[in-house]
BALOBA-1460 file (C-alpha; in Angstrom, 3 decimals):
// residues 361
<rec num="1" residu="x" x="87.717" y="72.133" z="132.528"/>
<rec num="2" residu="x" x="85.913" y="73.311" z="129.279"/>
<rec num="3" residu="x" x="86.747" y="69.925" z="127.363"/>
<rec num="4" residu="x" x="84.940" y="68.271" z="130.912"/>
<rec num="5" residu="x" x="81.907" y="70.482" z="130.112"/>
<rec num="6" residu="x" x="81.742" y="70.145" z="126.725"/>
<rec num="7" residu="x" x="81.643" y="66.036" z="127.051"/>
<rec num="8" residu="x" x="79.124" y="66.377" z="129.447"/>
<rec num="9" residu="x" x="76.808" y="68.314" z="127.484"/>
<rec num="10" residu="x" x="77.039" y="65.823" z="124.575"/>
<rec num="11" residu="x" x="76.196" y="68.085" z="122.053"/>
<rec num="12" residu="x" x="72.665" y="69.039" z="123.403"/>
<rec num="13" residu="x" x="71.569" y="72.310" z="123.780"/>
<rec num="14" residu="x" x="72.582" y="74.019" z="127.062"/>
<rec num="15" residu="x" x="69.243" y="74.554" z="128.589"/>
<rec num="16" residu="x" x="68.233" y="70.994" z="128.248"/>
<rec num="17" residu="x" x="71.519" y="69.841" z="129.351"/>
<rec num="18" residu="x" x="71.494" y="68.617" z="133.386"/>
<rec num="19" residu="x" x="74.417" y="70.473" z="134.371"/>
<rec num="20" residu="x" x="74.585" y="68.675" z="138.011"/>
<rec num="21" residu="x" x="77.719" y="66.344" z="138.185"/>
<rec num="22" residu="x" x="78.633" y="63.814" z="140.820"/>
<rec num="23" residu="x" x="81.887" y="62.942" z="142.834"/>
<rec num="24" residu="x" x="82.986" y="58.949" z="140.926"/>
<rec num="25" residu="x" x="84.502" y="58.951" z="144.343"/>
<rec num="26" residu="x" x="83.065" y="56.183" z="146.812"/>
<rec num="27" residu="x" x="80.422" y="57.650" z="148.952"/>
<rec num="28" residu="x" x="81.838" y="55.455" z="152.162"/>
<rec num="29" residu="x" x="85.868" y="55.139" z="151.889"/>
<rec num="30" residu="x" x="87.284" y="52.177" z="152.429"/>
<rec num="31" residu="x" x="89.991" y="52.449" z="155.524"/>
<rec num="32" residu="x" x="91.905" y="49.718" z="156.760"/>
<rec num="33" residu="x" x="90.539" y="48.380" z="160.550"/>
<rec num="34" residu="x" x="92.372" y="50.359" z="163.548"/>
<rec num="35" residu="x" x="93.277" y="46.798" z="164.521"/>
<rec num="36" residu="x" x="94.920" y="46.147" z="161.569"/>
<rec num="37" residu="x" x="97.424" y="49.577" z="161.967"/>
<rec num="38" residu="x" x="98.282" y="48.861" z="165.171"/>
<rec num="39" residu="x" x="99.258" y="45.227" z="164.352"/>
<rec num="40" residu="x" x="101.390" y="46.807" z="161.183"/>
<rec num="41" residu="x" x="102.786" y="49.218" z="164.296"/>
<rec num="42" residu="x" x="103.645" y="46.020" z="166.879"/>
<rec num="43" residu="x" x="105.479" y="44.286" z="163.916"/>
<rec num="44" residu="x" x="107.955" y="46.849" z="162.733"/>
<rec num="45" residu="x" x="108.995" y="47.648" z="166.208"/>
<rec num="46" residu="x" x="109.346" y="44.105" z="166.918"/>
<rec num="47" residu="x" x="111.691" y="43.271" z="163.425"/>
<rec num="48" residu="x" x="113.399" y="46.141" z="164.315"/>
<rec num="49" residu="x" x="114.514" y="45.013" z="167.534"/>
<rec num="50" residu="x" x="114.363" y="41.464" z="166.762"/>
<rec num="51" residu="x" x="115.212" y="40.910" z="162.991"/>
<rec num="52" residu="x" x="118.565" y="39.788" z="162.155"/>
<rec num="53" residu="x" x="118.563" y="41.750" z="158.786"/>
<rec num="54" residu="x" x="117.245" y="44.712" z="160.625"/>
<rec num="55" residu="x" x="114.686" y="45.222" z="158.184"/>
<rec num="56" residu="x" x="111.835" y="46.705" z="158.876"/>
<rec num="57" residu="x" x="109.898" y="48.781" z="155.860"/>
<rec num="58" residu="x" x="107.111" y="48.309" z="154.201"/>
<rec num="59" residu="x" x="107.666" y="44.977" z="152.324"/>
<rec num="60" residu="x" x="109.623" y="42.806" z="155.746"/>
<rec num="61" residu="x" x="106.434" y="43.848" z="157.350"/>
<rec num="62" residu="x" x="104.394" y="42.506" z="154.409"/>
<rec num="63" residu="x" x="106.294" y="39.265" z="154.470"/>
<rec num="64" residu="x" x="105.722" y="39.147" z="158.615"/>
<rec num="65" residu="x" x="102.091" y="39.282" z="158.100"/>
<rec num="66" residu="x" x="101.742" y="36.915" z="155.593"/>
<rec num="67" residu="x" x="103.640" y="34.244" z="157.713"/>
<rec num="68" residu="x" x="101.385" y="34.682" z="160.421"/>
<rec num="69" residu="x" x="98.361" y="34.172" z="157.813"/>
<rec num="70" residu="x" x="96.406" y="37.269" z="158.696"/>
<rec num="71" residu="x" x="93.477" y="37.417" z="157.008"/>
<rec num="72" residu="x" x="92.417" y="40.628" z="155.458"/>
<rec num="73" residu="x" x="96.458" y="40.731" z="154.750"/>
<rec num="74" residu="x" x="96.956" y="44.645" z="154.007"/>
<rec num="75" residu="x" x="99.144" y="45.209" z="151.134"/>
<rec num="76" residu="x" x="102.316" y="46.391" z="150.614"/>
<rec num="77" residu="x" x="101.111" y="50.080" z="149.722"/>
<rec num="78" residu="x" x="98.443" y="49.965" z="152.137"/>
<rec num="79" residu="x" x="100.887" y="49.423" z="154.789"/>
<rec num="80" residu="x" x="103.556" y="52.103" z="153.783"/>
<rec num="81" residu="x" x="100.195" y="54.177" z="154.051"/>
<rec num="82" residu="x" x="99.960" y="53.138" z="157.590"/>
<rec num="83" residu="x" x="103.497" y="53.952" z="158.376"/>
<rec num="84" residu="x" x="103.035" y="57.315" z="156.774"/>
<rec num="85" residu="x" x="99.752" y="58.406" z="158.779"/>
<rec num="86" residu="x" x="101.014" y="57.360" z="161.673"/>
<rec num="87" residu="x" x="104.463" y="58.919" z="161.434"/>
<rec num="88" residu="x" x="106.248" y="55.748" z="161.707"/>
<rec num="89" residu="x" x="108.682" y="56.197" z="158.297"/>
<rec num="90" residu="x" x="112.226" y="56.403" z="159.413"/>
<rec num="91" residu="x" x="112.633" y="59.142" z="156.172"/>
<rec num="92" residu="x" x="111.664" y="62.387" z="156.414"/>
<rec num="93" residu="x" x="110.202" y="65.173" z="154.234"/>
<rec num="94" residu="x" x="112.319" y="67.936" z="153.257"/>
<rec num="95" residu="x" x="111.632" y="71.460" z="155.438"/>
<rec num="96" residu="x" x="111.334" y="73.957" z="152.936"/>
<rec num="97" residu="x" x="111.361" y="77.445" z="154.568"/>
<rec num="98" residu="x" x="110.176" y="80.741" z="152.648"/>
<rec num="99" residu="x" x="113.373" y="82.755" z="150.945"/>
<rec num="100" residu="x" x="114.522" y="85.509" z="152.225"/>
<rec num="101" residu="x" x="113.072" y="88.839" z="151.494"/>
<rec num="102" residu="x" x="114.924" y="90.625" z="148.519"/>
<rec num="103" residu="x" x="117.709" y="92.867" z="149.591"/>
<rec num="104" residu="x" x="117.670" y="90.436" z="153.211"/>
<rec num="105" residu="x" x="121.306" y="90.996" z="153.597"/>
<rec num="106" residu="x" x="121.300" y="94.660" z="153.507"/>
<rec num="107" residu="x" x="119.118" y="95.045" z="156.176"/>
<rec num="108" residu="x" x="117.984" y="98.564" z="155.339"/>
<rec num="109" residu="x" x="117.223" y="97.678" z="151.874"/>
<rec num="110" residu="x" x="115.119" y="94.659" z="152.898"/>
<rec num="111" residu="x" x="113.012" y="97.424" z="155.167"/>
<rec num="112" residu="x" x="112.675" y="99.576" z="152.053"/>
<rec num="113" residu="x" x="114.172" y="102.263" z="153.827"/>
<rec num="114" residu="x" x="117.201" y="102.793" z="150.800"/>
<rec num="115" residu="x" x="116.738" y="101.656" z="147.132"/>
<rec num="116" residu="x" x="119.390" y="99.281" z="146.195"/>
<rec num="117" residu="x" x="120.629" y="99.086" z="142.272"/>
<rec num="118" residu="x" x="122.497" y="96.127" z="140.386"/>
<rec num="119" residu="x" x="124.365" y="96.513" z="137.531"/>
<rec num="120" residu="x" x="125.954" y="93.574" z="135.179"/>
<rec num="121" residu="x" x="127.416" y="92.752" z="131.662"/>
<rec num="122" residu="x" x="125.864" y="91.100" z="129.052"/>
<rec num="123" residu="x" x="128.987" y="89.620" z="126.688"/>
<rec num="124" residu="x" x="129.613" y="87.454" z="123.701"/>
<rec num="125" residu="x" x="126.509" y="89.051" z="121.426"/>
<rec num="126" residu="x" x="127.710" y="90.050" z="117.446"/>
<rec num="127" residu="x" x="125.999" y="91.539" z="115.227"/>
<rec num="128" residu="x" x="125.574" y="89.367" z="111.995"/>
<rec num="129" residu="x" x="128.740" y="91.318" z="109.374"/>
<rec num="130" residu="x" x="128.805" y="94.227" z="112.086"/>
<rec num="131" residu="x" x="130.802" y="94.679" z="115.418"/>
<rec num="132" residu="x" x="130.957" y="92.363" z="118.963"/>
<rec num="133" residu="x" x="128.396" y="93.579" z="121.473"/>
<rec num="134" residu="x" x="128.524" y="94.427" z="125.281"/>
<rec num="135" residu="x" x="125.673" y="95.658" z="127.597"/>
<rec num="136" residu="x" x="125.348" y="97.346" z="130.728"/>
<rec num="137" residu="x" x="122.773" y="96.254" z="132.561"/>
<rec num="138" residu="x" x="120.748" y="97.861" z="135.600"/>
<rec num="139" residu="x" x="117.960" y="97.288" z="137.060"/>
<rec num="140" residu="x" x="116.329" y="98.628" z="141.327"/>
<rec num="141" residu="x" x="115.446" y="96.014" z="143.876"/>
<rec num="142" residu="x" x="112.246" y="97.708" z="144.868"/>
<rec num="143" residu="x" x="111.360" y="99.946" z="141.197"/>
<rec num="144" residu="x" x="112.279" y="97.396" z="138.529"/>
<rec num="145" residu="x" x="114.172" y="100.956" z="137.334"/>
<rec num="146" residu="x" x="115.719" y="99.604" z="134.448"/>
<rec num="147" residu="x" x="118.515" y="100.850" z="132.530"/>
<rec num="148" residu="x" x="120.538" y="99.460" z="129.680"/>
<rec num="149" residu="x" x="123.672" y="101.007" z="127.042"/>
<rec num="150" residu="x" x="124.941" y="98.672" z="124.470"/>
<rec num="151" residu="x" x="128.220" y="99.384" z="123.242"/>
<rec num="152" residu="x" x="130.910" y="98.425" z="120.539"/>
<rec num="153" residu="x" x="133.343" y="96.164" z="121.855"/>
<rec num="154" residu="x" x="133.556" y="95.940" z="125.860"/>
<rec num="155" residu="x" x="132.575" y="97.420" z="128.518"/>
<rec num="156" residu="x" x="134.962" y="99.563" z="130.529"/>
<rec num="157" residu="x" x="135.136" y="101.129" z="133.811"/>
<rec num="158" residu="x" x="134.989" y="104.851" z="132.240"/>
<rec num="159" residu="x" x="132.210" y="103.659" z="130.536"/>
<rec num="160" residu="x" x="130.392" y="102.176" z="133.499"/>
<rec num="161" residu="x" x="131.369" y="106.039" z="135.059"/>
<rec num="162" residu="x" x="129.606" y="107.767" z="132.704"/>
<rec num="163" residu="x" x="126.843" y="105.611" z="132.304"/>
<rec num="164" residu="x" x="125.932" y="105.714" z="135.922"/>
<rec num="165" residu="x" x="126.622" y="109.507" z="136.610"/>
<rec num="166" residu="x" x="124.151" y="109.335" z="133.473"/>
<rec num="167" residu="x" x="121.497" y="107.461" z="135.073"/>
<rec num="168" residu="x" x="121.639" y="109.060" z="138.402"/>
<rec num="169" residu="x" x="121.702" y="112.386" z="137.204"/>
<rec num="170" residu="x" x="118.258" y="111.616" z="135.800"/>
<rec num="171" residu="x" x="116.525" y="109.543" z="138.523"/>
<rec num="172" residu="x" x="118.287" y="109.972" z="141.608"/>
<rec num="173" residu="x" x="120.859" y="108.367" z="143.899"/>
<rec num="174" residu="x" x="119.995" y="104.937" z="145.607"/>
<rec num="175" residu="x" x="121.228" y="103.715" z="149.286"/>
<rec num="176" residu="x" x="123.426" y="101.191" z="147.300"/>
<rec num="177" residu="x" x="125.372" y="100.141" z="144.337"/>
<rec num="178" residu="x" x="125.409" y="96.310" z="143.909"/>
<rec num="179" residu="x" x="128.444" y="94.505" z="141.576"/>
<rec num="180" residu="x" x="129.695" y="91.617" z="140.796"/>
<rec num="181" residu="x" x="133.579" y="90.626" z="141.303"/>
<rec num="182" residu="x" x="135.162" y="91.715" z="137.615"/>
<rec num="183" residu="x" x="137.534" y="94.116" z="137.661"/>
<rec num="184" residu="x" x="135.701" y="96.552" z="135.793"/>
<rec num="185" residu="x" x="133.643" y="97.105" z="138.855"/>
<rec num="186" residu="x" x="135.686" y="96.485" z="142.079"/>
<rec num="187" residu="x" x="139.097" y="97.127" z="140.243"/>
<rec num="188" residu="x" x="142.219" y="95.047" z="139.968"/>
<rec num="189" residu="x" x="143.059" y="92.007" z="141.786"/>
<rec num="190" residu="x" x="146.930" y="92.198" z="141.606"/>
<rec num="191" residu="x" x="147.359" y="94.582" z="144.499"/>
<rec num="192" residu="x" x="145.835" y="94.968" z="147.653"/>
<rec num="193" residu="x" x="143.478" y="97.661" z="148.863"/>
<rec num="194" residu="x" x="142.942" y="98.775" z="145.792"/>
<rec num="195" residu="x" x="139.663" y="100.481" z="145.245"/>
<rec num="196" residu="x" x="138.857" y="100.902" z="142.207"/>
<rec num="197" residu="x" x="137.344" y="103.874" z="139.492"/>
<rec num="198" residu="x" x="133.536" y="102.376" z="140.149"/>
<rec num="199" residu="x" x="133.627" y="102.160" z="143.985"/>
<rec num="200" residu="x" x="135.583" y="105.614" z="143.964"/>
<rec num="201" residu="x" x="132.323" y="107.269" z="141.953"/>
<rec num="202" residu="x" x="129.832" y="105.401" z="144.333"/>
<rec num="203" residu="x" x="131.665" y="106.852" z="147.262"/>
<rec num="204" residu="x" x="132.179" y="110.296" z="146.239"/>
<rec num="205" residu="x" x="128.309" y="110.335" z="145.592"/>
<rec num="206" residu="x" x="127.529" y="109.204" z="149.431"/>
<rec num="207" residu="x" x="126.306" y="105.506" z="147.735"/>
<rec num="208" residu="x" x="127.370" y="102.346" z="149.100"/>
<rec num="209" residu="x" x="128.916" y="99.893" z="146.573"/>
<rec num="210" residu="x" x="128.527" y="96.314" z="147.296"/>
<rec num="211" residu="x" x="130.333" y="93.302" z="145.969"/>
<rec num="212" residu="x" x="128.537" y="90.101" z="145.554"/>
<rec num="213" residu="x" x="129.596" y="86.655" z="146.638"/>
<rec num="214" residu="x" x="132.056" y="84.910" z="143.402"/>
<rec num="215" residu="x" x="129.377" y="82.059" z="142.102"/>
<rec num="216" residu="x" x="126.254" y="82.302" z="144.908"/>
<rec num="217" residu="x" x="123.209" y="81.807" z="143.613"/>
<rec num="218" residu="x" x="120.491" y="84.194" z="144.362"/>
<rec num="219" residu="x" x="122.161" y="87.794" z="145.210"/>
<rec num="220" residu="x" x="122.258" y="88.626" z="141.607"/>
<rec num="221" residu="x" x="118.974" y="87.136" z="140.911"/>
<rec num="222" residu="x" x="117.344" y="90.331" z="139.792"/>
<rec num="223" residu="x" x="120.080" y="91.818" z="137.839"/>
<rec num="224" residu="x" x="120.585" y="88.639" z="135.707"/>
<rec num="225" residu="x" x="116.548" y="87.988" z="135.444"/>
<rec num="226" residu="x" x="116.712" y="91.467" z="133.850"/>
<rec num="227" residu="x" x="119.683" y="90.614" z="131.499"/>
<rec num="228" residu="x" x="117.565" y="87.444" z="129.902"/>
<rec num="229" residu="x" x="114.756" y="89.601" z="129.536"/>
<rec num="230" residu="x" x="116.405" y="92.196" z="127.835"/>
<rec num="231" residu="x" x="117.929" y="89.428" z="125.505"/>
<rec num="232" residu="x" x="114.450" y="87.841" z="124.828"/>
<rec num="233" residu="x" x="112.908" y="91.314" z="124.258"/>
<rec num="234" residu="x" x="115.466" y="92.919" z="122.281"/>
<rec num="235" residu="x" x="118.102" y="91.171" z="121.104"/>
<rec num="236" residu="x" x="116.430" y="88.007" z="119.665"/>
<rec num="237" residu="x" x="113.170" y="89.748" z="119.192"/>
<rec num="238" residu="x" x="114.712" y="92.087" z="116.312"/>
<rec num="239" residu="x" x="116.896" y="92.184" z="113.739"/>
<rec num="240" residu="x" x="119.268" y="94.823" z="113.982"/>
<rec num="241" residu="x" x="121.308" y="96.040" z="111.107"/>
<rec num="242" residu="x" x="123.747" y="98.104" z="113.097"/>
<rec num="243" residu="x" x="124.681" y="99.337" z="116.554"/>
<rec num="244" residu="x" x="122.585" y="102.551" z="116.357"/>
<rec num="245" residu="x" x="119.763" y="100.412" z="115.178"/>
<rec num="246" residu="x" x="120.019" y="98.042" z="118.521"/>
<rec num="247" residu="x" x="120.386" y="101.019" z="120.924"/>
<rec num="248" residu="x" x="117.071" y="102.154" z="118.901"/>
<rec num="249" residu="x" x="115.516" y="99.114" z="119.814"/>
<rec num="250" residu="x" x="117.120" y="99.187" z="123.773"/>
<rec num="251" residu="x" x="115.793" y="102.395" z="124.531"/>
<rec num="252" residu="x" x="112.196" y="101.841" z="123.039"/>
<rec num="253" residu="x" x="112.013" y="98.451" z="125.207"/>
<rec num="254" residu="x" x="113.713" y="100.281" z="128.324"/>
<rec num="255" residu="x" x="111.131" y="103.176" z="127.926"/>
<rec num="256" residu="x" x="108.159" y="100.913" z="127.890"/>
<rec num="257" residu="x" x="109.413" y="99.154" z="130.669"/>
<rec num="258" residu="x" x="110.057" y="102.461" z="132.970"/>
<rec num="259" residu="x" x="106.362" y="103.719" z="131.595"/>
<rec num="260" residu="x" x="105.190" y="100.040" z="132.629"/>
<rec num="261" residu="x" x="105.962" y="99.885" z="136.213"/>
<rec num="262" residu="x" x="105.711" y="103.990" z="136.660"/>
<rec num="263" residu="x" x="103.729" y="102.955" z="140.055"/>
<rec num="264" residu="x" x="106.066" y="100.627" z="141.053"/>
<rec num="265" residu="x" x="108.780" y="102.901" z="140.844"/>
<rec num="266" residu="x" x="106.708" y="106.082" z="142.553"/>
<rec num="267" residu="x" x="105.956" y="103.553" z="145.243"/>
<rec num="268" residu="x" x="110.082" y="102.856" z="145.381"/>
<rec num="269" residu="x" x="112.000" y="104.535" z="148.415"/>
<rec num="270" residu="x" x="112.686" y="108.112" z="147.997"/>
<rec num="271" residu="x" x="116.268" y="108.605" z="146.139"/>
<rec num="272" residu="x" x="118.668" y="111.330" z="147.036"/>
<rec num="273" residu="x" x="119.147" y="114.223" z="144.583"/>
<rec num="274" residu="x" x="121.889" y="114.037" z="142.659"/>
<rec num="275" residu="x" x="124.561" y="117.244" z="143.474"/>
<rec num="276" residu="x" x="124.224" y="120.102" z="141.459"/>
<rec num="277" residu="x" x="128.003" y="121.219" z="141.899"/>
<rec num="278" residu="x" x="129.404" y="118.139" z="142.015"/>
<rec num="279" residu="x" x="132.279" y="116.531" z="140.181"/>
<rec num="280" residu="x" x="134.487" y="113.502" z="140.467"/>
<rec num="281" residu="x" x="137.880" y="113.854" z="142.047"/>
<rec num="282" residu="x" x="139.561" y="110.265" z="141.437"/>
<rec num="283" residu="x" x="142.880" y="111.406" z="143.597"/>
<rec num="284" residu="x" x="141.165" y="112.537" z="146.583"/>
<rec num="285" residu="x" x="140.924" y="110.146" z="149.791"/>
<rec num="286" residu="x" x="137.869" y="107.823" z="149.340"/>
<rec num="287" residu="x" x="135.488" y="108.116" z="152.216"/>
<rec num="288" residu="x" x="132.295" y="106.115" z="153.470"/>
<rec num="289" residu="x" x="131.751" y="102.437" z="153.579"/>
<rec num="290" residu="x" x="132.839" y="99.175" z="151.112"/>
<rec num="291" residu="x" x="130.600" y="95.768" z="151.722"/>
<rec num="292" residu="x" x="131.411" y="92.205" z="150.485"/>
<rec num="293" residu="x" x="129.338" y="89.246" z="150.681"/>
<rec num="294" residu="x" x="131.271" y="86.530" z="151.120"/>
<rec num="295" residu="x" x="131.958" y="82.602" z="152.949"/>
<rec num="296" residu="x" x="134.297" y="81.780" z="154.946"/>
<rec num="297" residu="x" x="136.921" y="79.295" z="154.079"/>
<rec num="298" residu="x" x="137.369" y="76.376" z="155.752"/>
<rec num="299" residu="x" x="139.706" y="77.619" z="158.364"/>
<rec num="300" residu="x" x="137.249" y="80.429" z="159.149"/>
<rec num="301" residu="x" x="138.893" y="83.305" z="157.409"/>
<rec num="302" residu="x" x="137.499" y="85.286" z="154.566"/>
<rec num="303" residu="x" x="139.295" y="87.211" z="152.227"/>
<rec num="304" residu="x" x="138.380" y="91.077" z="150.964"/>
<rec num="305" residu="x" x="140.763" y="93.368" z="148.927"/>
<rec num="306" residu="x" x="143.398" y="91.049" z="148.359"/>
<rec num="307" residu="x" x="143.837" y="90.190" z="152.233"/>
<rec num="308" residu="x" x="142.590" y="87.369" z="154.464"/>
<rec num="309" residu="x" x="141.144" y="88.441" z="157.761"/>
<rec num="310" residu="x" x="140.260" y="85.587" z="160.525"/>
<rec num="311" residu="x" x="136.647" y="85.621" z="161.204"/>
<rec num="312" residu="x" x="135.397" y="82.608" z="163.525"/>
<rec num="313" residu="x" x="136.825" y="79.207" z="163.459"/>
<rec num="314" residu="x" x="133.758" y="77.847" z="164.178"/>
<rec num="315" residu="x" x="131.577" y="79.664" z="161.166"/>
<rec num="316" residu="x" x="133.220" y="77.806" z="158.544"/>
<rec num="317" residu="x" x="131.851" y="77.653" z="154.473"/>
<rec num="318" residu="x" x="129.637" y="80.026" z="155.981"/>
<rec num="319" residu="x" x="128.169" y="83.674" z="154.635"/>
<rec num="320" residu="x" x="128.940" y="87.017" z="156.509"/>
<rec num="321" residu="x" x="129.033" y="90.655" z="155.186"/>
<rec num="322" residu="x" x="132.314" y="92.552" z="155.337"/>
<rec num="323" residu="x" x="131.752" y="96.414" z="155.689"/>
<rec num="324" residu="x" x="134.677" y="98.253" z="155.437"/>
<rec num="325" residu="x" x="134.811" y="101.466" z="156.757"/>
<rec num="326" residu="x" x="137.220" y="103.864" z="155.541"/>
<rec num="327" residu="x" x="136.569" y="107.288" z="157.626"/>
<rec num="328" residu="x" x="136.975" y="104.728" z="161.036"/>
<rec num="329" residu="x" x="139.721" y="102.592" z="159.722"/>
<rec num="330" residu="x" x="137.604" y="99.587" z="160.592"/>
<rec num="331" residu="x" x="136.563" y="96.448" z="159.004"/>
<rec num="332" residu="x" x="133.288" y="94.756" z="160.754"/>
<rec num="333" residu="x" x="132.019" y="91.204" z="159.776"/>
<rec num="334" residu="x" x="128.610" y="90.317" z="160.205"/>
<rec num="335" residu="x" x="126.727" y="86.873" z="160.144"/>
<rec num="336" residu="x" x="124.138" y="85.954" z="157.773"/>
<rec num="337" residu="x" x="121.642" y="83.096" z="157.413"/>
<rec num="338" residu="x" x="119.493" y="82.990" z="154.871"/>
<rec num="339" residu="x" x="117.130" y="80.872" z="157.321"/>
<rec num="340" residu="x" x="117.173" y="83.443" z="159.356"/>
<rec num="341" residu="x" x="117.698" y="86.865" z="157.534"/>
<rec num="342" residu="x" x="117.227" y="89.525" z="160.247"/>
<rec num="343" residu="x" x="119.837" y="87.990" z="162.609"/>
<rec num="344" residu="x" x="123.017" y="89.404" z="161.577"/>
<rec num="345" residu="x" x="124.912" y="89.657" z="164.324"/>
<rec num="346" residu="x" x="128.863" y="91.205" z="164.754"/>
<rec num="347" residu="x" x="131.420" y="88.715" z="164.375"/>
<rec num="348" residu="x" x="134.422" y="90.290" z="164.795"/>
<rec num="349" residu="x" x="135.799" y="94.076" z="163.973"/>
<rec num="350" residu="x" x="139.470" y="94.410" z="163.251"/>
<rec num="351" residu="x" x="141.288" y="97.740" z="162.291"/>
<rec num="352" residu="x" x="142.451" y="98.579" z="158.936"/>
<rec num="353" residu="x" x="144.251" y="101.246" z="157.442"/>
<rec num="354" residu="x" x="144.214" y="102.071" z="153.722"/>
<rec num="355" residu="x" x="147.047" y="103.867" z="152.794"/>
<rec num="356" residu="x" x="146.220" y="106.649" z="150.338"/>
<rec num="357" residu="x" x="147.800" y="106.463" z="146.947"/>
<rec num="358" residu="x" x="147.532" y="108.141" z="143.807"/>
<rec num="359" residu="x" x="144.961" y="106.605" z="141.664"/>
<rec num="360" residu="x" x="146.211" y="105.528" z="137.905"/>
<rec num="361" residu="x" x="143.800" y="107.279" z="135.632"/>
């Protein structure tokens, strides 16, 4: 727009420039004759009855015309515009809907009524003649509350423990705890019913741990928007000479950031204090609720802690939520569509028992 002005001005000085600028388009419009479209009309409903090829776009009507020697003979551009105004193109545009709300499949996240925190791994970053690299990653759904603790080597679960008892104890609990599949969150995959370290913390705290869907795009969206970020605006921003100096450079960023979006995170929904007297008891029976996002096989079944459970042969490749709940012995599946995000209505509820075992520390 300034380059437009400048040319116009032509080097004169501005109050002697005339600063009033015209439309180069065609005061009257030229528009092919109504007789003309509804000829175009007749003959593709006549080839497509009548033509042996069955043809009947732009270009067989084109050729129709022009054997018929209609004079002004539309081209063939002018009449795909035809067939477009008048709706007459066998094709159709693509719907696109608006996405869901964040947090749609936790319905009282998406109301803002519980805050709702992700947590990932960052892997595979070295420091040049110093050690391999890990982050843990967290950031709020409705806050941006970030979080971040680089550490030598890799992450463990005792480590994702104490980090999160960390970050709690300082800001509060959320409504819910959301992970991905490794084992360092949800806990092994050789046995079933296992719950693991992570989920035991979240539900000794009265927080809801949720498990994403393996490889679905968008549920993690936030989590791993934060994780580039944090890579753009640390880790290749800096050089960093040593471990200490990195977490230097991590906490100075994550600071910022918190000091950044202070409203947005006083406008956040309320978290729960964390317990004064509190501490965690790995061998006592885990209470409270489990969810997993997940889709159906083809067979309708879906599979959570190392079992399959039959959902609905007829929702098939198909999302639901599986909330396990462990003081009811119950396991209730739930449909969701991200078309429509409020309707999530019960599936099916089965009973479950989890046996209690001793937890391997």
């Amino acid at each position: 727009m300034v380059h437009h002005w400048v040319q116009h001005a032509q080097g004169q000085r501005l109050d002697r420039v005339d600063w009033h600028d015209r439309s180069h388009a065609p005061r009257a419009p030229h528009r092919t004759e109504a007789g003309i479209e509804e000829l175009v009309l007749a003959v593709r409903a006549e080839l497509e009855l009548r033509s042996d090829l069955g043809f009947h776009g732009a270009e067989a009507i084109h050729e129709a015309l022009k054997g018929r020697t209609i004079e002004p003979l539309p081209s063939v551009r002018t009449i795909h515009r035809i067939l477009e105004r008048r709706g007459a193109l066998d094709g159709q545009k693509r719907t696109r809907r608006p996405a869901p709300p964040p947090g749609w499949h936790l319905p009282e996240a998406a109301s803002k009524r519980r805050e709702l925190d992700s947590f990932d791994v960052v892997e595979g970053l070295v420091i040049r003649d110093g050690p391999q690299v890990e982050v843990l990653n967290g950031i709020s759904l409705h806050g941006g509350l970030a979080a971040s603790w680089p550490v030598e080597a890799s992450v463990t679960a005792k480590l994702v423990v104490e980090s999160l008892i960390e970050h709690w104890r300082a800001f509060g609990l959320p409504g819910y705890a959301q992970f991905d599949n490794d084992t360092i969150f949800q806990g092994t995959h050789a046995h079933p019913d296992v719950i693991g370290r992570v989920s035991r913390l979240c539900l000794g705290l009265g927080v809801v741990p949720v498990f994403v869907v393996p490889r679905e795009f968008g549920f993690q969206s936030m989590i791993e928007n934060y994780n580039g970020t944090w890579q753009a605006k640390v880790w290749a921003r800096f050089p960093h000479g040593s471990l200490l100096d990195l977490r230097g450079h991590s906490q100075r960023y994550v600071t910022a950031l918190r000091r950044h979006r202070a409203d947005r995170i006083e406008s956040a929904p309320r978290r729960r204090a964390f317990p004064t007297d509190w501490h965690l008891n790995l061998q006592s029976r885990p209470r409270g609720r489990i969810m997993y996002l997940r889709r159906t096989s083809a067979a309708g079944a879906v599979e959570v802690m190392g079992r399959s459970f039959e959902v609905d042969p007829h929702w098939l490749h198909r999302l639901v939520r599986v909330e396990v709940d462990l003081d009811g012995d119950k396991i209730r599946i739930y449909r969701l569509r991200r078309r429509e995000p409020k309707d999530q209505p019960l599936l099916k509820e089965l009973h479950h028992h989890i046996k209690k075992r001793k937890f391997s520390e």
